[in-house]
C-alpha positions as CSV (number, residue, x, y, z in Angstrom):
1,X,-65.7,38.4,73.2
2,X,-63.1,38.6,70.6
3,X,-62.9,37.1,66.6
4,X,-60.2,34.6,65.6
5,X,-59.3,34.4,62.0
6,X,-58.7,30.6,60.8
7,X,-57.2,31.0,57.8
8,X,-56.1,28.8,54.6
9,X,-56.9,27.4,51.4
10,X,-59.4,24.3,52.6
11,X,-58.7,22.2,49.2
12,X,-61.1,20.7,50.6
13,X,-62.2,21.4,54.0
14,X,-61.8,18.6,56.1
15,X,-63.6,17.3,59.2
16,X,-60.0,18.5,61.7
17,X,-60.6,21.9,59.8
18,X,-64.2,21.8,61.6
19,X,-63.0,20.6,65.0
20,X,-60.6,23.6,64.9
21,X,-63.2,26.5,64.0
22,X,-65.7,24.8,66.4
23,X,-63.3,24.9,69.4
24,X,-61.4,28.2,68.3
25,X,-65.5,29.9,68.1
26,X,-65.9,28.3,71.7
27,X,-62.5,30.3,72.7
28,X,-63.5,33.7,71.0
29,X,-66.6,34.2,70.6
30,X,-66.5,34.5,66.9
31,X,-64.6,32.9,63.7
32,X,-64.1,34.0,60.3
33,X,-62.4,31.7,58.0
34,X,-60.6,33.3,55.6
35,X,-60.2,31.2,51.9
36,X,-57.1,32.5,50.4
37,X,-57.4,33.0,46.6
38,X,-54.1,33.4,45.5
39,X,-52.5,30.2,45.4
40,X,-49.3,30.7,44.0
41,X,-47.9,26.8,44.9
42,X,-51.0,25.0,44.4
43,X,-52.4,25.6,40.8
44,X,-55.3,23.5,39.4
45,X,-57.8,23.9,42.6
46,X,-61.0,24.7,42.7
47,X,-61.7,28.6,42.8
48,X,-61.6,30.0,46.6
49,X,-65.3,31.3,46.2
50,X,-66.0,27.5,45.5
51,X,-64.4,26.1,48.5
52,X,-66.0,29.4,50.8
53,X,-69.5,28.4,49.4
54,X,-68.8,24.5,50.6
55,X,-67.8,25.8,54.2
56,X,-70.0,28.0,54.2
57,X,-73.0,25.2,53.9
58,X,-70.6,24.0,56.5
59,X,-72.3,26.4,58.9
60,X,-75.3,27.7,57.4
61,X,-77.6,29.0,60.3
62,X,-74.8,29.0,62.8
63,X,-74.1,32.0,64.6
64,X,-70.4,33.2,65.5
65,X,-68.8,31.8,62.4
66,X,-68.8,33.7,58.8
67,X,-66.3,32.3,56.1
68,X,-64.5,34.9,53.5
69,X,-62.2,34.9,50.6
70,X,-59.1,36.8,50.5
71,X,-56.0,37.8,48.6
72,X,-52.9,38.8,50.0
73,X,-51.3,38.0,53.4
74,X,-52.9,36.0,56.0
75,X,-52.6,38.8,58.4
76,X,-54.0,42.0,56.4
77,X,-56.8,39.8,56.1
78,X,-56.8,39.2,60.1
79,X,-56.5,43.0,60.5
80,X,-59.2,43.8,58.1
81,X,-61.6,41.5,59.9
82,X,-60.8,42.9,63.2
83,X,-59.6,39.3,64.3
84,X,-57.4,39.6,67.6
85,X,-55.6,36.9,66.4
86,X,-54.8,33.7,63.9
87,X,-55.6,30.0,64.5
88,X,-54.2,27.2,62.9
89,X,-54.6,23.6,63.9
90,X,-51.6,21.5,64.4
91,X,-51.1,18.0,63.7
92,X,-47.8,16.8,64.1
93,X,-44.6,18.3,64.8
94,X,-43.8,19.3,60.6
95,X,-46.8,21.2,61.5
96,X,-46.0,22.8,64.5
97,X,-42.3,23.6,63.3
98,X,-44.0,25.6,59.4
99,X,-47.1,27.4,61.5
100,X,-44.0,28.4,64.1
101,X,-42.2,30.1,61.6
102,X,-45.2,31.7,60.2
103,X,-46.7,32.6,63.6
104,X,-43.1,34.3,64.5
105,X,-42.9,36.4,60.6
106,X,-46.5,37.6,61.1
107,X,-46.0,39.0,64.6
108,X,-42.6,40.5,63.2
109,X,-44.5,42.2,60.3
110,X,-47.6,42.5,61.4
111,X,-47.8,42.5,65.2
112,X,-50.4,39.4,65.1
113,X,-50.3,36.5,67.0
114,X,-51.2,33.1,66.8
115,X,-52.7,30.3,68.9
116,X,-52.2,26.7,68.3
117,X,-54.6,24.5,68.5
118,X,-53.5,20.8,68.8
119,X,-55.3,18.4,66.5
120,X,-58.0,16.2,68.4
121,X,-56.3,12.0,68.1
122,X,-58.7,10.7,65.6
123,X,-58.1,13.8,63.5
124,X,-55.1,14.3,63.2
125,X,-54.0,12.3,60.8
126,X,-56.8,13.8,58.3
127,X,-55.4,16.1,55.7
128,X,-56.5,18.1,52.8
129,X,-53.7,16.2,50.6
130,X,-54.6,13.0,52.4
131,X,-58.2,13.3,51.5
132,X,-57.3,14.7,47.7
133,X,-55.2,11.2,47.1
134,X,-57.6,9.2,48.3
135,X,-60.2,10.8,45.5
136,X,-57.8,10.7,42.7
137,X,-58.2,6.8,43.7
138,X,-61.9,6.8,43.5
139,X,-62.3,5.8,47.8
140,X,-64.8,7.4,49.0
141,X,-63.7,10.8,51.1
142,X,-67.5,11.5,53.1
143,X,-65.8,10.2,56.1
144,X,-63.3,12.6,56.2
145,X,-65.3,15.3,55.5
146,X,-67.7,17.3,57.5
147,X,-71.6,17.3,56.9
148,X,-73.4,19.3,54.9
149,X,-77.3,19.7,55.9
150,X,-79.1,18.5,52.7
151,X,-80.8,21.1,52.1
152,X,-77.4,23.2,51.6
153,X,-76.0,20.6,49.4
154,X,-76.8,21.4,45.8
155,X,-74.2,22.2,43.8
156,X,-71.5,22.1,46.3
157,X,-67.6,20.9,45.4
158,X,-67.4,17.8,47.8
């Protein structure tokens, strides 16, 4: 088997993020996701060890996926990991059209590729920025969110 990196920066990790690693660790074997730290267009987060230790509860126990945080480009990190390739989850076509772009400037400077994976219907219109409005607005965002066994929950950044 071989290990996909799903990579991003999961502000916050949403329940389409989980149906992606799920499926892409059913395709290859093995998943890391890779937390990208340097946010250079997104200040104010919360720090990228915070959101790796929430997805990590994610899949506490679980074999075939580890989560990491990294700095730099998307596809050093792939390399480092030993990750035959990148995943990214699609929604819509804006999506497909940026992560086209990106798939097509990290096989030109990198020589990695990277497999699409189409957004399940009743996901796909879950986003990160979706779920981050509907906080600022006090609604409550479990729904969108994916579970966290209890006894993994202390002191995680839901």
């Amino acid at each position: 088997m071989s290990k996909a990196a799903f990579v991003g920066s999961f502000n916050p990790f949403t329940i389409g993020h989980d149906r992606i690693v799920r499926r892409a660790a059913r395709m290859f074997g093995s998943v890391v996701i890779g937390v990208v730290g340097d946010q250079v267009n997104k200040p104010g987060m919360p720090s990228a060890e915070e959101r790796a230790a929430t997805i990590r509860a994610c899949y506490a126990g679980e074999t075939g996926i580890e989560v990491k945080t990294y700095y730099g480009l998307a596809v050093d990190f792939a390399r480092q990991e030993g990750a035959t390739c990148i995943v990214k989850g699609v929604r819509n076509v804006r999506d497909f059209e940026y992560e086209r772009e990106q798939a097509d400037i990290n096989r030109r400077i990198a020589d990695v590729d990277t497999v699409l994976l189409m957004a399940e219907p009743e996901v796909a219109s879950v986003s990160s920025s979706m779920v981050r409005e509907l906080r600022h607005f006090g609604v409550d965002t479990a729904p969108f969110l994916p579970n966290i066994p209890a006894d993994k929950n202390d002191n995680i950044q839901r």
